[in-house]
C-alpha positions in Angstrom: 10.0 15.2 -11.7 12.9 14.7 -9.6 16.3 12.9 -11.0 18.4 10.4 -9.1 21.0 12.8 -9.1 19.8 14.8 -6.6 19.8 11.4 -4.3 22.4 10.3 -2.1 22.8 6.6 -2.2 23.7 4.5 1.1 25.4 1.7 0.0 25.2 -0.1 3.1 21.3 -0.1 2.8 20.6 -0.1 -0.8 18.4 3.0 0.3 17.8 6.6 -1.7 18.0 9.4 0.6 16.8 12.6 -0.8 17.8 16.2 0.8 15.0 18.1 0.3 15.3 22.2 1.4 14.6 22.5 5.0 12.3 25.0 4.6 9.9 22.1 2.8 10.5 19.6 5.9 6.7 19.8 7.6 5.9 17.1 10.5 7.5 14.9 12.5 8.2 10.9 13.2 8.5 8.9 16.1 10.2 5.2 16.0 7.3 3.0 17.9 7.4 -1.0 19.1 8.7 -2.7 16.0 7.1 -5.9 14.6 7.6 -9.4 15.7 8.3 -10.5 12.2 10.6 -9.3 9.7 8.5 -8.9 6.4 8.1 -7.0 3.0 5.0 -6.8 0.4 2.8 -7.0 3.3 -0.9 -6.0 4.4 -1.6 -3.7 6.9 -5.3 -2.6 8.0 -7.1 -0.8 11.3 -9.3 -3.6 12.9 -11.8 -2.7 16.3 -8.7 -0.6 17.1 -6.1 -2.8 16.5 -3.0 -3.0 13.5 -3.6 -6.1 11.6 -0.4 -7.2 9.9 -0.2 -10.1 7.0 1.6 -12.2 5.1 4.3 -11.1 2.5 8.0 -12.4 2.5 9.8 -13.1 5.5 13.4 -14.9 5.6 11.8 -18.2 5.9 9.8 -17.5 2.7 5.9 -16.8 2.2 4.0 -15.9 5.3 0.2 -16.6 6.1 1.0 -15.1 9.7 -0.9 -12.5 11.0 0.5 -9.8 13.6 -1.5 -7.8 16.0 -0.5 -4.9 17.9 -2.9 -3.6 20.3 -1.8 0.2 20.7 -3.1 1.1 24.2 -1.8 -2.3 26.0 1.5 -1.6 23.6 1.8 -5.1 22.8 1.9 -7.6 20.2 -0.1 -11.1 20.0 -0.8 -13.5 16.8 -4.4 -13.7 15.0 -5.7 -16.9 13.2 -3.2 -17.3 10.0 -4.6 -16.8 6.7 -5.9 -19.5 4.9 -2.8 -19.6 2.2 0.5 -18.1 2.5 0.0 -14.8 0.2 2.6 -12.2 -0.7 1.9 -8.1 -2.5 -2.3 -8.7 -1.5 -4.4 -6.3 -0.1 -6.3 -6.1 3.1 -9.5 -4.3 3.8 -11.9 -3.4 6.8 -15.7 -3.2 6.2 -18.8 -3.1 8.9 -15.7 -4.9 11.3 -14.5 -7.6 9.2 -11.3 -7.5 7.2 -11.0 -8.5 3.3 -8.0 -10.2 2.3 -8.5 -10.0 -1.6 -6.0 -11.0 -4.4 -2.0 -11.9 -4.6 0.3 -13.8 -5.6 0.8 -17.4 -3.7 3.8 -18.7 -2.7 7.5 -18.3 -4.1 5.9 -19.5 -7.3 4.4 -15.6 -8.0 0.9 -17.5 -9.4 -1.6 -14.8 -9.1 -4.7 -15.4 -7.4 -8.4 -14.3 -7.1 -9.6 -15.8 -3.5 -11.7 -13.5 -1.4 -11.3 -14.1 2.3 -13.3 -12.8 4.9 -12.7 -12.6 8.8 -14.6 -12.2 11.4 -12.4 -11.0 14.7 -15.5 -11.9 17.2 -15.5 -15.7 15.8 -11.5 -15.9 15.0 -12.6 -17.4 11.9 -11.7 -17.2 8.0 -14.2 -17.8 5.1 -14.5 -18.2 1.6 -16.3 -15.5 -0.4 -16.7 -14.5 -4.1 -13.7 -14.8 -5.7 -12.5 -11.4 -7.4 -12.8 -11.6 -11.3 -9.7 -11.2 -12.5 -6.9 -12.8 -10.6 -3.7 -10.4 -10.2 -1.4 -9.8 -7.1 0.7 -6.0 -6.4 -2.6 -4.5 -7.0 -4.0 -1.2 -4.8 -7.4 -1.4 -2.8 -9.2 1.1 -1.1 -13.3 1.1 0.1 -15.7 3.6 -1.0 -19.5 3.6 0.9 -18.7 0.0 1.9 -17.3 -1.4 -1.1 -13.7 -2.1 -1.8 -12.5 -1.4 -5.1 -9.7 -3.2 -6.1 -7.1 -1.4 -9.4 -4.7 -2.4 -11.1 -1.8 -5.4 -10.3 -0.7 -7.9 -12.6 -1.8 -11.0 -13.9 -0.5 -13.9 -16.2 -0.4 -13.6 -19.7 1.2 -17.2 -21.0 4.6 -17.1 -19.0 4.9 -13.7 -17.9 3.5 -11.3 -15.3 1.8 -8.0 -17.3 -0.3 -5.5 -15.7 -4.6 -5.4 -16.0 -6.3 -2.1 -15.5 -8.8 -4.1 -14.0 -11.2 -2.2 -11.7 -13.2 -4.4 -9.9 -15.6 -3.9 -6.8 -16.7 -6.3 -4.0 -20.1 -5.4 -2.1 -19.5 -7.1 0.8 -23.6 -6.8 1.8 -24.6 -9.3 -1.1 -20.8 -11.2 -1.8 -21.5 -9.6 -5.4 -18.5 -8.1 -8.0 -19.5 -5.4 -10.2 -16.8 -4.1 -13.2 -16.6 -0.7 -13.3 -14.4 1.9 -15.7 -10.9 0.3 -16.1 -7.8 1.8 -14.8 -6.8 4.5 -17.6 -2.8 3.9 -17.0 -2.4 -0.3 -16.1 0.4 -0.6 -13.1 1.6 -2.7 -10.6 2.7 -1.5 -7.2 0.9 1.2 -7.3 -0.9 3.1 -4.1 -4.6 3.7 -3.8 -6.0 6.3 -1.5 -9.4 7.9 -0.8 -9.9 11.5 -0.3 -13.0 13.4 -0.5 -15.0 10.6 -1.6 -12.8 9.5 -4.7 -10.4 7.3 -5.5 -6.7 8.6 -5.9 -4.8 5.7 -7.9 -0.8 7.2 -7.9 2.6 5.5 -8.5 3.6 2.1 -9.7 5.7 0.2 -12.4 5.0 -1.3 -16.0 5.2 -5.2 -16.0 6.0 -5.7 -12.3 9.9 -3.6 -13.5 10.8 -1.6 -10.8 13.4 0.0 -13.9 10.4 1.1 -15.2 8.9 3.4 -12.3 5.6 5.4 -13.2 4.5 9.0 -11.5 1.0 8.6 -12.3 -1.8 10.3 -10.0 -5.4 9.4 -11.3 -8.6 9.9 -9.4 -12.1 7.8 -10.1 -15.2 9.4 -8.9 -17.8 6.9 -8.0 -20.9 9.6 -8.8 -19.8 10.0 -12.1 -18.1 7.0 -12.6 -15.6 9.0 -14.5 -11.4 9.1 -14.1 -9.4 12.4 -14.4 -5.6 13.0 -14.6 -3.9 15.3 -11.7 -0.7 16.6 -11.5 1.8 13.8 -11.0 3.9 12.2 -8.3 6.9 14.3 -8.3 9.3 11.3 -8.0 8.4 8.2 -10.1 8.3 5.5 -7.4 6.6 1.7 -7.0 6.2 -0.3 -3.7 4.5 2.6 -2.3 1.9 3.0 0.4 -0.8 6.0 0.9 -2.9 7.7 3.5 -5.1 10.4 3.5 -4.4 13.0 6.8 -5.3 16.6 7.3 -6.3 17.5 3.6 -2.7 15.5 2.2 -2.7 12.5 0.2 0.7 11.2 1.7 2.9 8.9 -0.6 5.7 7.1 1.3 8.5 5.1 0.4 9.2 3.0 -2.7 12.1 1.2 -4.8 13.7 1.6 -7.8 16.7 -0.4 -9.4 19.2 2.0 -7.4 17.7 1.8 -4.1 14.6 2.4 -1.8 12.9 5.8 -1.4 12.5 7.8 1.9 10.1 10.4 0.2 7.3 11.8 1.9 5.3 13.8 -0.7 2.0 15.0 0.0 -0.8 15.9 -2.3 -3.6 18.2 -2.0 -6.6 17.0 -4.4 -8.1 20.6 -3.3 -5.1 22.6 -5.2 -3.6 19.6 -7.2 -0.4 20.6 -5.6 2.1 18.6 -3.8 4.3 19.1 -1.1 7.6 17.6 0.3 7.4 16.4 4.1 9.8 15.1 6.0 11.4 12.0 4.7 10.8 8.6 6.3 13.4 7.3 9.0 14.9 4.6 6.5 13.9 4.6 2.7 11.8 1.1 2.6 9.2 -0.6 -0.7 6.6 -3.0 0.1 5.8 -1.3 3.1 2.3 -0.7 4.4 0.3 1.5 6.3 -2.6 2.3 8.9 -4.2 5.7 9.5 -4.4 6.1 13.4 -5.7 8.9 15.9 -4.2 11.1 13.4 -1.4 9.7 12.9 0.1 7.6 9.9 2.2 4.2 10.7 4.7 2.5 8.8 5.1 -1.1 9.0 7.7 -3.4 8.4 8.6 -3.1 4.3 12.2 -4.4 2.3 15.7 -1.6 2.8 16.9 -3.1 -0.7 15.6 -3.4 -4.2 13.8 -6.5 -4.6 13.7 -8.2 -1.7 14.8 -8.3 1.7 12.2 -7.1 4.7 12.5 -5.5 8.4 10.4 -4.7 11.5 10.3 -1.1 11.1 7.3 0.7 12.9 7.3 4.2 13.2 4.3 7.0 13.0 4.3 10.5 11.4 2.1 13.6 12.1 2.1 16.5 9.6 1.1 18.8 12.4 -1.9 20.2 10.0 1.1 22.5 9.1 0.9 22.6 5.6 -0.9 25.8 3.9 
């Protein structure tokens, strides 16, 4: 695992800049349109073609705005707001509707369980099954239709401790099903799929970004089983994920010295990872949308704890990587 000693710290942005050997540096990034709304701990999903963007802090607190940038007219327009503002939930797309599962609402950090549902043809937001254990922070990622949801945390008397709830909604029959829990229980973690399993990686104990985790766990829905990999090579939180060409890609994060730029890729084929080329600016709380083979970056916090920005900017690994 890497040590903060081998990171330069920019003062001015609270951001960790790692110099990794050029001869590691694979793809390339391009700055795109940035966001209309300055935002961290965010939602980000891929909707008939179009980047959904929600809630999460902005300077005027809690958001239940929702951004959408249409990629071939290169513009930006507004979508029907979330029913609640909701900050660190999750956004999913199934059979063309989006999921908007989990949280925390409002300044207040009060985790949630509310399953919304819209429809983009109607312009309309409904009520569905709430998830069973209410938690905000935690990772979601859809498997043949249904989205698991891992991890977060949740309220235990006063304070916020993490679950290693792993919880499924069937959006076909508005059903939950519990399945295996979570071996390691984090917050802020990142959950990907690859090859048909779930790849769980990163994340903090207790919602302590002191207290950074470089977990990589993988559930397999056939055998309903989770195995270890080999781990994140820097322990980071506030991450986001994608899978592209064959790499698990693991961007960004925070720590109590600063924000990450790292853009390590796994291979769940060799259980090896890779260093890429680092983001443009290191960001946490960011998110991210797989596109045309290409992964974008939007919006996410330059400091520890806080802050936000309109970042937007894609990266292609070129398929260069052995």
């Amino acid at each position: 695992m890497k040590r903060l000693a081998a990171i330069l710290i920019t003062a001015t942005l609270g951001t960790l800049i790692s110099s990794p050997a050029l001869s590691n540096t694979l793809g390339t990034w391009k700055q795109l349109p940035v966001t209309p709304t300055t935002r961290t701990e965010n939602s980000a999903v891929l909707l008939n073609g179009k980047f959904y963007v929600l809630g999460g802090f902005t300077p005027k607190g809690v958001t239940k705005q929702v951004d959408v940038w249409n990629p071939i007219l290169n513009n930006w327009s507004l979508a029907l707001p979330l029913p609640h503002a909701l900050h660190h939930t999750t956004a999913s797309v199934v059979n063309g509707k989006l999921y908007v599962i989990g949280g925390f609402e409002s300044s207040s950090w009060k985790p949630i369980n509310t399953t919304y549902e819209y429809d983009p043809d109607l312009h309309t937001w409904k009520n569905k099954t709430p998830m069973p254990t209410a938690r905000g922070a935690h990772a979601a990622a859809v498997i043949n239709g249904k989205i698991h949801l891992v991890g977060g945390a949740h309220r235990k008397l006063f304070n916020l401790v993490n679950t290693d709830a792993h919880e499924v909604y069937d959006p076909a029959t508005d059903s939950w099903e519990t399945l295996s829990p979570l071996p390691t229980a984090r917050d802020h973690l990142t959950a990907t799929v690859a090859n048909g399993k779930l790849f769980a990686i990163g994340g903090r104990i207790d919602v302590n970004y002191h207290n950074n985790l470089n977990t990589n766990e993988s559930y397999d829905p056939k055998t309903k089983k989770w195995i270890q990999h080999a781990p994140l090579p820097t322990a980071r939180s506030g991450v986001t994920s994608q899978f592209l060409n064959g790499w698990i890609h693991v961007f960004g994060g925070e720590s109590g010295e600063g924000t990450f730029v790292e853009n390590e890729g796994y291979n769940p084929e060799t259980n090896e990872w890779k260093t890429f080329q680092p983001m443009p600016r290191g960001l946490h709380g960011l998110d991210s949308v797989l596109y045309k083979n290409k992964i974008h970056l939007l919006n996410g916090g330059p400091n520890p704890g806080g802050g936000g920005s309109n970042h937007h900017s894609a990266f292609s690994n070129n398929a260069e990587a052995e």
